[in-house]
CHARMM internal coordinates of N, CA and C (Angstrom, degrees):
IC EDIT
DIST 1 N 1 CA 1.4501
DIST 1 CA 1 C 1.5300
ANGL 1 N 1 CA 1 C 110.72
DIST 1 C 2 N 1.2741
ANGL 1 CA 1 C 2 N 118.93
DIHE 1 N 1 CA 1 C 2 N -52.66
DIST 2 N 2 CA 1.6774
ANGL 1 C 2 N 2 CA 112.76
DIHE 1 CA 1 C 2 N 2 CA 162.45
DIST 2 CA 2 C 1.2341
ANGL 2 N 2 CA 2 C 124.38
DIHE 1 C 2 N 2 CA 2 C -52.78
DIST 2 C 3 N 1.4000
ANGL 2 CA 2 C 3 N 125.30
DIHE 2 N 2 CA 2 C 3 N -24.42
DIST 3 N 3 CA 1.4690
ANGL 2 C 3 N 3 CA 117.58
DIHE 2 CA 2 C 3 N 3 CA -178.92
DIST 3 CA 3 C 1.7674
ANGL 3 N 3 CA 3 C 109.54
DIHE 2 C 3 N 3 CA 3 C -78.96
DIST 3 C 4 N 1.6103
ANGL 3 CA 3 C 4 N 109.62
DIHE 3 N 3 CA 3 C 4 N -8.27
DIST 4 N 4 CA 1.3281
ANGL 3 C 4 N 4 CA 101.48
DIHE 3 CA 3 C 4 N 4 CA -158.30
DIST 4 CA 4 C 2.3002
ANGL 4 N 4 CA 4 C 87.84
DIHE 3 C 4 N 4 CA 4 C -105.02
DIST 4 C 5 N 1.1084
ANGL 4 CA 4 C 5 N 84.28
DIHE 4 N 4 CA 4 C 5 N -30.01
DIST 5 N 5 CA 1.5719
ANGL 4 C 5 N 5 CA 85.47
DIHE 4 CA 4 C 5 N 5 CA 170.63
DIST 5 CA 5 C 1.2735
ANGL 5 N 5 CA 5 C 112.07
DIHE 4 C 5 N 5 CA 5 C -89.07
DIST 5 C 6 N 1.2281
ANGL 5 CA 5 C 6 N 130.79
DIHE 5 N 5 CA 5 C 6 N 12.52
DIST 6 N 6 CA 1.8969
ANGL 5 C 6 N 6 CA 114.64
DIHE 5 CA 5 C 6 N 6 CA 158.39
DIST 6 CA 6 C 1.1962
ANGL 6 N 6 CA 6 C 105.06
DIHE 5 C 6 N 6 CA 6 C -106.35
DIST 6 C 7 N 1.6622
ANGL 6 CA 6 C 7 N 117.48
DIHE 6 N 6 CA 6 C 7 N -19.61
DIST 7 N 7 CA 1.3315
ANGL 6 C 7 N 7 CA 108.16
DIHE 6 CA 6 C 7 N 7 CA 156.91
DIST 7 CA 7 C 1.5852
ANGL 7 N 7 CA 7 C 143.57
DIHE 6 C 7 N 7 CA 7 C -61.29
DIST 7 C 8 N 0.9796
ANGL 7 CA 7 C 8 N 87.23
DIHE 7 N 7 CA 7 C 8 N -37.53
DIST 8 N 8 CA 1.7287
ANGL 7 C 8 N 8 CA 111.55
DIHE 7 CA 7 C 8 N 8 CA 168.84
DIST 8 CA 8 C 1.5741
ANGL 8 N 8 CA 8 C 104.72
DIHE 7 C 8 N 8 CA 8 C -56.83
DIST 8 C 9 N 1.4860
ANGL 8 CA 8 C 9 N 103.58
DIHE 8 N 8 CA 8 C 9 N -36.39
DIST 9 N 9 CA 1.4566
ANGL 8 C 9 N 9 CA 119.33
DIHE 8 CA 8 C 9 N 9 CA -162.25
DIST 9 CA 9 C 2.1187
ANGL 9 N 9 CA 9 C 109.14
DIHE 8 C 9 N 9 CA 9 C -75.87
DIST 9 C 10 N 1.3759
ANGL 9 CA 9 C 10 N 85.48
DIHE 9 N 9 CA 9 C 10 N -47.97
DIST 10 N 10 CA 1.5003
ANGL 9 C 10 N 10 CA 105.29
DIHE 9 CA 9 C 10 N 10 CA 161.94
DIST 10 CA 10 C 1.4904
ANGL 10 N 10 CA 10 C 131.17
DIHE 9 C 10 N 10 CA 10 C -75.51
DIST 10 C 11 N 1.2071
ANGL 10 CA 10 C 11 N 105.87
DIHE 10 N 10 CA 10 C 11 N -1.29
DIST 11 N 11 CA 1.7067
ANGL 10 C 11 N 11 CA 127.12
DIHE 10 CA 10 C 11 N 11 CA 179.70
DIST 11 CA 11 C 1.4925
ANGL 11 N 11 CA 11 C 90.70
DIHE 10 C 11 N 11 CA 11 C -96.76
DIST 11 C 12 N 1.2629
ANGL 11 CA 11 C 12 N 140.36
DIHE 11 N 11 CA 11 C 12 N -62.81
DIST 12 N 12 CA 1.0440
ANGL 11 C 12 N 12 CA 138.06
DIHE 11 CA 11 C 12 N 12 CA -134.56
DIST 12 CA 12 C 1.9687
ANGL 12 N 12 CA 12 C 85.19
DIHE 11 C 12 N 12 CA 12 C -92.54
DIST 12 C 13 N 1.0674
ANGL 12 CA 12 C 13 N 117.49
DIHE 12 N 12 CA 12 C 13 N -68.82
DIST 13 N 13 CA 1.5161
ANGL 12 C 13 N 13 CA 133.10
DIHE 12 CA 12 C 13 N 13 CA -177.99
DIST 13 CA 13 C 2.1808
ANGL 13 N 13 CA 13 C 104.44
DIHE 12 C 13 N 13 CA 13 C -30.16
DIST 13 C 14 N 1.2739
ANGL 13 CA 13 C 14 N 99.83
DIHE 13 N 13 CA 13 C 14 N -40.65
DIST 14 N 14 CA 1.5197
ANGL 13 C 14 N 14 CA 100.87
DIHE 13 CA 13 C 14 N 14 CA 178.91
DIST 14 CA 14 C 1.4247
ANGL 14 N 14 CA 14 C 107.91
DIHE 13 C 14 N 14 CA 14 C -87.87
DIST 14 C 15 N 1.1330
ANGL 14 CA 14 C 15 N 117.55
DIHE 14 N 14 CA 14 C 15 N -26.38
DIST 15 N 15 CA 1.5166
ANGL 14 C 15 N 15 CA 111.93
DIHE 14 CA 14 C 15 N 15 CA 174.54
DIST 15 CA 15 C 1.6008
ANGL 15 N 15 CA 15 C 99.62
DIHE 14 C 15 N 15 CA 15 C -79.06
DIST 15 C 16 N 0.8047
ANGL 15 CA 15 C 16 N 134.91
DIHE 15 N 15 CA 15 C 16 N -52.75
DIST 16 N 16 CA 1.9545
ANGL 15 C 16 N 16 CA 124.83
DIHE 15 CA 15 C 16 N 16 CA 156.78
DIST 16 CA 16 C 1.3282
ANGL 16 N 16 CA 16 C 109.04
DIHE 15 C 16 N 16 CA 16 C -9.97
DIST 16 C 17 N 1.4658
ANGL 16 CA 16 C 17 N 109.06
DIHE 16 N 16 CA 16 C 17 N -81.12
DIST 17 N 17 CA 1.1654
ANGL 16 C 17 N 17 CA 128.13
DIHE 16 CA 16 C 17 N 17 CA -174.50
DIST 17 CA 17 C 1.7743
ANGL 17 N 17 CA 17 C 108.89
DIHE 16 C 17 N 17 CA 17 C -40.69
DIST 17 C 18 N 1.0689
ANGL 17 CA 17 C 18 N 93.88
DIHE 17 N 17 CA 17 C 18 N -64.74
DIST 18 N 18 CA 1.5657
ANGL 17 C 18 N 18 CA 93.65
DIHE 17 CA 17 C 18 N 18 CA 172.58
DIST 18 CA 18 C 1.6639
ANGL 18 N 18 CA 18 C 126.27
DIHE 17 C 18 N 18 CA 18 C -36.95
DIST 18 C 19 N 1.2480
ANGL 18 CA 18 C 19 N 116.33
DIHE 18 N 18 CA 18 C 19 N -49.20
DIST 19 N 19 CA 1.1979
ANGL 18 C 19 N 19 CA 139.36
DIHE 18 CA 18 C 19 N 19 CA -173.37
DIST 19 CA 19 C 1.7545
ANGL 19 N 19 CA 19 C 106.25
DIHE 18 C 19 N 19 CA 19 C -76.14
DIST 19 C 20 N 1.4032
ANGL 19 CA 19 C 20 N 98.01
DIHE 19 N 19 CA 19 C 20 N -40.45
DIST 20 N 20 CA 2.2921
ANGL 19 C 20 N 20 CA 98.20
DIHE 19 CA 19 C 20 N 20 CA 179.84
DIST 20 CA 20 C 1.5507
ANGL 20 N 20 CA 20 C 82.70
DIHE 19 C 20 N 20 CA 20 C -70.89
DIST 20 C 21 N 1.3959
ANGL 20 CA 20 C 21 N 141.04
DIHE 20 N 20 CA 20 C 21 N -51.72
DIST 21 N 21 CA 1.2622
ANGL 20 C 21 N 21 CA 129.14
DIHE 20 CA 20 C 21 N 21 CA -159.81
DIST 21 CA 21 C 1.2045
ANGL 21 N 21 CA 21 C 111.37
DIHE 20 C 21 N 21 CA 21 C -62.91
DIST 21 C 22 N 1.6624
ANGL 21 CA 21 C 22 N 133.04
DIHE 21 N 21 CA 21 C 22 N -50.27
DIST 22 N 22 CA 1.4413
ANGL 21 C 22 N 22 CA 136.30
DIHE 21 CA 21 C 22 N 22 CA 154.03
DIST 22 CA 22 C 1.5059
ANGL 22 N 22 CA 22 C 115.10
DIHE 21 C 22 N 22 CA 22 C -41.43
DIST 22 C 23 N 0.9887
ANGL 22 CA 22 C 23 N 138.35
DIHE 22 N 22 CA 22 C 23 N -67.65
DIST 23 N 23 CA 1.3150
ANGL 22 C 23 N 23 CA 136.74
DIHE 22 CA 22 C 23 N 23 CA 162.53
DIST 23 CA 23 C 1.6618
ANGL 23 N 23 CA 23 C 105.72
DIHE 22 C 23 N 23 CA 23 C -18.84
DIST 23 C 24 N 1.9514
ANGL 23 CA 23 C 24 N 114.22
DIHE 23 N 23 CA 23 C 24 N -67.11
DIST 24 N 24 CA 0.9999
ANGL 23 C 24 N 24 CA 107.54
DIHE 23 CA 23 C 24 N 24 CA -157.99
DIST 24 CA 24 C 1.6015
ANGL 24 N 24 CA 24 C 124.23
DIHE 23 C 24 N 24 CA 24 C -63.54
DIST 24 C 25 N 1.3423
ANGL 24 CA 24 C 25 N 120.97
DIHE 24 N 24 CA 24 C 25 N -13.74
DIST 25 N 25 CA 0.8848
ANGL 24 C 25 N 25 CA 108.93
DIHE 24 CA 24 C 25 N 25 CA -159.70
DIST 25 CA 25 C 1.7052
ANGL 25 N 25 CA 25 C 93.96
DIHE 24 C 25 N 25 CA 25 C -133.81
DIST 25 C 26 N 1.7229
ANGL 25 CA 25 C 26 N 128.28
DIHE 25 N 25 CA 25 C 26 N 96.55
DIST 26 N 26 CA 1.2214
ANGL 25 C 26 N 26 CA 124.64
DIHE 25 CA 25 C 26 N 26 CA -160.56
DIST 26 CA 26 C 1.9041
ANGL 26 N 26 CA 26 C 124.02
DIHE 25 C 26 N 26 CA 26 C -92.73
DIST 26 C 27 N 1.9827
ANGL 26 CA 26 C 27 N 77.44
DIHE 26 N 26 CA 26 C 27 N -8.26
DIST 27 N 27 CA 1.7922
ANGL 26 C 27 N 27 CA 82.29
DIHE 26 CA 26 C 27 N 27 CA -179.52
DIST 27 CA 27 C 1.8386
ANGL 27 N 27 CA 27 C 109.29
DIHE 26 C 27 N 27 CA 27 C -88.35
DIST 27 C 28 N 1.1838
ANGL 27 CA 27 C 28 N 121.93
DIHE 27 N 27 CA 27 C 28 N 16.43
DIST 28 N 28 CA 1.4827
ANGL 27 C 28 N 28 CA 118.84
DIHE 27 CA 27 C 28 N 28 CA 142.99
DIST 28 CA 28 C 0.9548
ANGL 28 N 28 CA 28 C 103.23
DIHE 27 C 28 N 28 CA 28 C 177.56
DIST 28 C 29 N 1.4623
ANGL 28 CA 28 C 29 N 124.48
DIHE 28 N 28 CA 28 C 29 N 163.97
DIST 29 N 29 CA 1.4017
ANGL 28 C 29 N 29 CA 166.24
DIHE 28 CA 28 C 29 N 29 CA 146.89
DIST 29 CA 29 C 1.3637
ANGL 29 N 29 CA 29 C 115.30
DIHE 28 C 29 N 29 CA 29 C -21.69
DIST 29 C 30 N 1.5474
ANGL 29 CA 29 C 30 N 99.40
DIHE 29 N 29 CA 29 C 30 N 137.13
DIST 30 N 30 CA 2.0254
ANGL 29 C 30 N 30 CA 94.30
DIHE 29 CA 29 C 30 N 30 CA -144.88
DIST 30 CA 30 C 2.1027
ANGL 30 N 30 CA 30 C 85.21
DIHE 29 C 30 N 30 CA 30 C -95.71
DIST 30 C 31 N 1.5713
ANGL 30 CA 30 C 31 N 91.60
DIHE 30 N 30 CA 30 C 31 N -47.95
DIST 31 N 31 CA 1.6752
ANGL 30 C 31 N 31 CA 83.52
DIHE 30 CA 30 C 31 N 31 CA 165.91
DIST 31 CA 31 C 1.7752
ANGL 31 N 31 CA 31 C 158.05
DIHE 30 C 31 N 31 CA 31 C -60.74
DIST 31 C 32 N 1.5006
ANGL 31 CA 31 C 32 N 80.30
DIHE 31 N 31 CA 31 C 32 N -24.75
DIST 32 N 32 CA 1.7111
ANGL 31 C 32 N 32 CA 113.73
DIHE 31 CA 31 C 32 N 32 CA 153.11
DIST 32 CA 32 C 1.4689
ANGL 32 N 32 CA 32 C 127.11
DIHE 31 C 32 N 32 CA 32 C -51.36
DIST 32 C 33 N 1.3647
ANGL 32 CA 32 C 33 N 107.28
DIHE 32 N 32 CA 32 C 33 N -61.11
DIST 33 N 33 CA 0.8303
ANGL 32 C 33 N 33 CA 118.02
DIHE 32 CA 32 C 33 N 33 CA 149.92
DIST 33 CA 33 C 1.9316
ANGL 33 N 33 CA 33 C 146.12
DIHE 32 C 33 N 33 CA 33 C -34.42
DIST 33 C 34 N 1.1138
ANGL 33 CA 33 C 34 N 79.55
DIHE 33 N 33 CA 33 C 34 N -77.01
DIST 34 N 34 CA 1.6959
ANGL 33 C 34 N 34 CA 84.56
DIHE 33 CA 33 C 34 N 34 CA 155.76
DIST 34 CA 34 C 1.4451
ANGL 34 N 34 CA 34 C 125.39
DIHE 33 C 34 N 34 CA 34 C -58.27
DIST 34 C 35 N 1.2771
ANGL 34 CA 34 C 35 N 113.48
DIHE 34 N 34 CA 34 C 35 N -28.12
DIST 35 N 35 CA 1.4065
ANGL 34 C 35 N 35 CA 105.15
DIHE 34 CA 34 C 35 N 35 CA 167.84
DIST 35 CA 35 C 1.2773
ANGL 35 N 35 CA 35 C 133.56
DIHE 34 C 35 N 35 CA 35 C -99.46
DIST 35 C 36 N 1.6024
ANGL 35 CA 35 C 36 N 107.18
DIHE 35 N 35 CA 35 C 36 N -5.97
DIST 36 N 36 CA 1.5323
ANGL 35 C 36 N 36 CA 111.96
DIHE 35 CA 35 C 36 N 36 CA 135.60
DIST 36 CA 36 C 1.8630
ANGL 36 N 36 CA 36 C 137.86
DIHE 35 C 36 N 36 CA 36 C -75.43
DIST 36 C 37 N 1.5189
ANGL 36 CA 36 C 37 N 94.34
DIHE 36 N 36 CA 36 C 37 N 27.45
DIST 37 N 37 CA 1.2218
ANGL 36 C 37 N 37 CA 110.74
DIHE 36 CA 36 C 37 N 37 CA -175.82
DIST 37 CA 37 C 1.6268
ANGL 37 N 37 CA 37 C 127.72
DIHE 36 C 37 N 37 CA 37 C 58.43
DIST 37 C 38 N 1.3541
ANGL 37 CA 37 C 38 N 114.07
DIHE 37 N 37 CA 37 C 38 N 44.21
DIST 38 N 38 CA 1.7767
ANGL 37 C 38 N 38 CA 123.03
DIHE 37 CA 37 C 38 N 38 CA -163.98
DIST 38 CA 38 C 1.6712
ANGL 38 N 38 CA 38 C 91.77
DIHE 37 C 38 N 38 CA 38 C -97.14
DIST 38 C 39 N 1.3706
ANGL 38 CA 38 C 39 N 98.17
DIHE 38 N 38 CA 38 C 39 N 87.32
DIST 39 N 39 CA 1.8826
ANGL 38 C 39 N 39 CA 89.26
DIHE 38 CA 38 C 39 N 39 CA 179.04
DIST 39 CA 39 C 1.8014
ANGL 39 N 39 CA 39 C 117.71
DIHE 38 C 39 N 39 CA 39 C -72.24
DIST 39 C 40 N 1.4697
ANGL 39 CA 39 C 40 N 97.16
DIHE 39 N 39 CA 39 C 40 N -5.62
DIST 40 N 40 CA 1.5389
ANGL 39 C 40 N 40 CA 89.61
DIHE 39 CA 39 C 40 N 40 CA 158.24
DIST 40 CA 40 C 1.1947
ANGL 40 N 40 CA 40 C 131.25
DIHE 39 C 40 N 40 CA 40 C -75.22
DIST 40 C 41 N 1.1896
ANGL 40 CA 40 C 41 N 136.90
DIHE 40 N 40 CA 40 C 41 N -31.63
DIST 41 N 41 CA 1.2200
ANGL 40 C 41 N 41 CA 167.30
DIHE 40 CA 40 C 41 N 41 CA 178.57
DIST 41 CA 41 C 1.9852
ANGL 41 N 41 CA 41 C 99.95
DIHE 40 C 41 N 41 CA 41 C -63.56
DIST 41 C 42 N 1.2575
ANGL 41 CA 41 C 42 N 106.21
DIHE 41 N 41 CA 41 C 42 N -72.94
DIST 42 N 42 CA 1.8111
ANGL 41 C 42 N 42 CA 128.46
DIHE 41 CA 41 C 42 N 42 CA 156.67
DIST 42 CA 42 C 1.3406
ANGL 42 N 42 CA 42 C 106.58
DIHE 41 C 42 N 42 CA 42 C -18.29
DIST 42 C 43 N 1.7162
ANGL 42 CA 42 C 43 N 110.35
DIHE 42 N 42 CA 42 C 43 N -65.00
DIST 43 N 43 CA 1.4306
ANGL 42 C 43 N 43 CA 105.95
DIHE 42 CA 42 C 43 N 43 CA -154.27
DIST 43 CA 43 C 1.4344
ANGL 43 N 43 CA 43 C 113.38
DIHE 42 C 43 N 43 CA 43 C -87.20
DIST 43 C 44 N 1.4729
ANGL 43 CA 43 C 44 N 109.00
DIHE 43 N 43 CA 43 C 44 N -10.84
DIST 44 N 44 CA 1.3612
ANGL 43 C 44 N 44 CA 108.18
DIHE 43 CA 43 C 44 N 44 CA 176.44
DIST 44 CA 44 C 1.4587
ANGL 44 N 44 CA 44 C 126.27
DIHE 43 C 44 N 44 CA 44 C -90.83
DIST 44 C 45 N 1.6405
ANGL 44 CA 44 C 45 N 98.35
DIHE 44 N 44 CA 44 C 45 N -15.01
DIST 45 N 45 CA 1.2553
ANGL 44 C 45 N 45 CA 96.80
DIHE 44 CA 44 C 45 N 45 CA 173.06
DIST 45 CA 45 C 1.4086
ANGL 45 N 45 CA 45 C 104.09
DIHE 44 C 45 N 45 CA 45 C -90.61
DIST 45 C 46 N 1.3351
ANGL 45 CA 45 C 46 N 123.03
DIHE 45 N 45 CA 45 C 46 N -4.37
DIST 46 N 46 CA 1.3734
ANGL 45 C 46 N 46 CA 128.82
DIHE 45 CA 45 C 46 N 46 CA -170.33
DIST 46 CA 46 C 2.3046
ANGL 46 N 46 CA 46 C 100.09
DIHE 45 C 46 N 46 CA 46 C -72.49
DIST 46 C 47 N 0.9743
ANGL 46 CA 46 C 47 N 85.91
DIHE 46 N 46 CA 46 C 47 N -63.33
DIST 47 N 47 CA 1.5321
ANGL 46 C 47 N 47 CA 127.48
DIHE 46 CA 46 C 47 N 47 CA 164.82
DIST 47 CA 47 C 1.9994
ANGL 47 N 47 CA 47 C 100.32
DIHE 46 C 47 N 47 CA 47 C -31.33
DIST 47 C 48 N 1.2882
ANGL 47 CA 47 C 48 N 110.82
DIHE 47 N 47 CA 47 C 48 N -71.04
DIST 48 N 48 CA 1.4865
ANGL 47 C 48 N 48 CA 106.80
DIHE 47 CA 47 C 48 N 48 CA 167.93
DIST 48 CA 48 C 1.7679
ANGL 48 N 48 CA 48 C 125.86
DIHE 47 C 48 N 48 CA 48 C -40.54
DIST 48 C 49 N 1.5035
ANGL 48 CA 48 C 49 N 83.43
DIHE 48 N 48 CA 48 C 49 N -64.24
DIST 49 N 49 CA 1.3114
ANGL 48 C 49 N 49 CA 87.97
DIHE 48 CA 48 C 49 N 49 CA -177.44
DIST 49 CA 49 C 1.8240
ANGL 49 N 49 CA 49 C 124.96
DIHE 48 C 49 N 49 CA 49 C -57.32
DIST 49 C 50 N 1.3871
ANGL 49 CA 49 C 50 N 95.22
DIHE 49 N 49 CA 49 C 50 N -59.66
DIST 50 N 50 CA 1.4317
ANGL 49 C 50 N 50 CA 99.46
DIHE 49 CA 49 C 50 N 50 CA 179.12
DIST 50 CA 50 C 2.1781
ANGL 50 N 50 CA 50 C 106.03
DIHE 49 C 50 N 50 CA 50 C -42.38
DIST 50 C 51 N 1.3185
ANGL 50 CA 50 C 51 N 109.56
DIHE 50 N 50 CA 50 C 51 N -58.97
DIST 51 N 51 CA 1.5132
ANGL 50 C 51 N 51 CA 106.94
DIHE 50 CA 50 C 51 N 51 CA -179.65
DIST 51 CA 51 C 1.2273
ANGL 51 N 51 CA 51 C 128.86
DIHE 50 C 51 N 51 CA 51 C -48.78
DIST 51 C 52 N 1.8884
ANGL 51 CA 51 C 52 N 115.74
DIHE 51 N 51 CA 51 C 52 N -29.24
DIST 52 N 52 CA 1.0936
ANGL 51 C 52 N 52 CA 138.73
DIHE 51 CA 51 C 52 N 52 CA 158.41
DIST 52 CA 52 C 1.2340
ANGL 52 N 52 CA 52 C 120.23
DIHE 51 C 52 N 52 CA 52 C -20.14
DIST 52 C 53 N 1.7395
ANGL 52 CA 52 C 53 N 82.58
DIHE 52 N 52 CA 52 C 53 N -69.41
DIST 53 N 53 CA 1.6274
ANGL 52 C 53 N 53 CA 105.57
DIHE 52 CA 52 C 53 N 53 CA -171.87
DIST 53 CA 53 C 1.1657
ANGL 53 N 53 CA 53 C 125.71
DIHE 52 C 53 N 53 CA 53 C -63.66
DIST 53 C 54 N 1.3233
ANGL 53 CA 53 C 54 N 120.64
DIHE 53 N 53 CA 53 C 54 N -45.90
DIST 54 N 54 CA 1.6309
ANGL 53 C 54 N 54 CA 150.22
DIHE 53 CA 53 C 54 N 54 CA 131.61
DIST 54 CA 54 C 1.5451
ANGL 54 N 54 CA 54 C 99.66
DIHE 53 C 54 N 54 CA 54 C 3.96
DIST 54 C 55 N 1.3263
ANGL 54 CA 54 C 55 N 122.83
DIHE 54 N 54 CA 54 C 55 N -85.11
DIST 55 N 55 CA 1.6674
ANGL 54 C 55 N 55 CA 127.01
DIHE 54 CA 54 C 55 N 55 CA 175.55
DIST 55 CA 55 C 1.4482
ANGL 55 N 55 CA 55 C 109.30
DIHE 54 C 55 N 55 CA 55 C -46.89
DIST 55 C 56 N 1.3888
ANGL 55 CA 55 C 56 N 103.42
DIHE 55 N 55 CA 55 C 56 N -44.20
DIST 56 N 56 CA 1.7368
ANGL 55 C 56 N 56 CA 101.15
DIHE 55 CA 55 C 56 N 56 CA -178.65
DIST 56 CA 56 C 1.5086
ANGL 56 N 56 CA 56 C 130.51
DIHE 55 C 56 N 56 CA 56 C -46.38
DIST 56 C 57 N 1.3781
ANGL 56 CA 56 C 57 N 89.22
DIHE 56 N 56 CA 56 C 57 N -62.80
DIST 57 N 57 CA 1.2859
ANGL 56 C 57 N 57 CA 121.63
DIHE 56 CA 56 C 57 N 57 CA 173.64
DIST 57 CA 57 C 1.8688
ANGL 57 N 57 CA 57 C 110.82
DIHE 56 C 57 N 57 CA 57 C -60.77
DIST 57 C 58 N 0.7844
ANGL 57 CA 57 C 58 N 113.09
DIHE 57 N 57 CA 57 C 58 N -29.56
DIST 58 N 58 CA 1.7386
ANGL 57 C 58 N 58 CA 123.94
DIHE 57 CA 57 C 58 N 58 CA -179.38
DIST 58 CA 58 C 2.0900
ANGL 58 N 58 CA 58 C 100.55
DIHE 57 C 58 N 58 CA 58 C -84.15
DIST 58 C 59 N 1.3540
ANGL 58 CA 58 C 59 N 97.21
DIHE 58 N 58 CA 58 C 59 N -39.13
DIST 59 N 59 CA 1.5801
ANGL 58 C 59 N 59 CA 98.31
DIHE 58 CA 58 C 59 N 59 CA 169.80
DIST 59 CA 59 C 1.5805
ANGL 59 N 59 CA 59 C 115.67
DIHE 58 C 59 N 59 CA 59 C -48.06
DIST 59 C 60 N 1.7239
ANGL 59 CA 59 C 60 N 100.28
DIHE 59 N 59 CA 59 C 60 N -48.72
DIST 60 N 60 CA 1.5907
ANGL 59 C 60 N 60 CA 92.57
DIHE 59 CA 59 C 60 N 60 CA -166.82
DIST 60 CA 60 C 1.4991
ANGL 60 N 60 CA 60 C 115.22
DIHE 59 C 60 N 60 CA 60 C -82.32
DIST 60 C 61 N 0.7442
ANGL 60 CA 60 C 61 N 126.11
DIHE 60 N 60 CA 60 C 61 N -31.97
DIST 61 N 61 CA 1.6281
ANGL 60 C 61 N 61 CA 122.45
DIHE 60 CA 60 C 61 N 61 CA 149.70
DIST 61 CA 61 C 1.8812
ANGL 61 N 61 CA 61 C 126.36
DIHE 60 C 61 N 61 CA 61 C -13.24
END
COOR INIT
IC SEED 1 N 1 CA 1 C
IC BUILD
């Protein structure tokens, strides 16, 4: 039952993340981007998430 609620917990926390990163940056589109191939754009959101998870995953411990 805890593994399924820190997930939930880590579901919700990266979709945050997603959204401060959209927020942060208003002169374009974080998905646009990426699918015009902007691997800067890619790697940082790549970069969030994975570290995200990193804390997440270090939570349930």
């Amino acid at each position: 039952m805890h593994s399924l609620i820190w997930a939930g917990y880590g579901f919700l926390l990266l979709l945050a993340a997603y959204f401060i990163f959209e927020f942060l940056t208003p002169y374009f589109k974080i998905d646009e981007q990426i699918q015009k191939d902007n691997r800067a754009v890619g790697f940082i959101s790549l970069v969030i998430s994975v570290s995200l998870s990193y804390v997440v995953g270090a939570c349930v411990t």
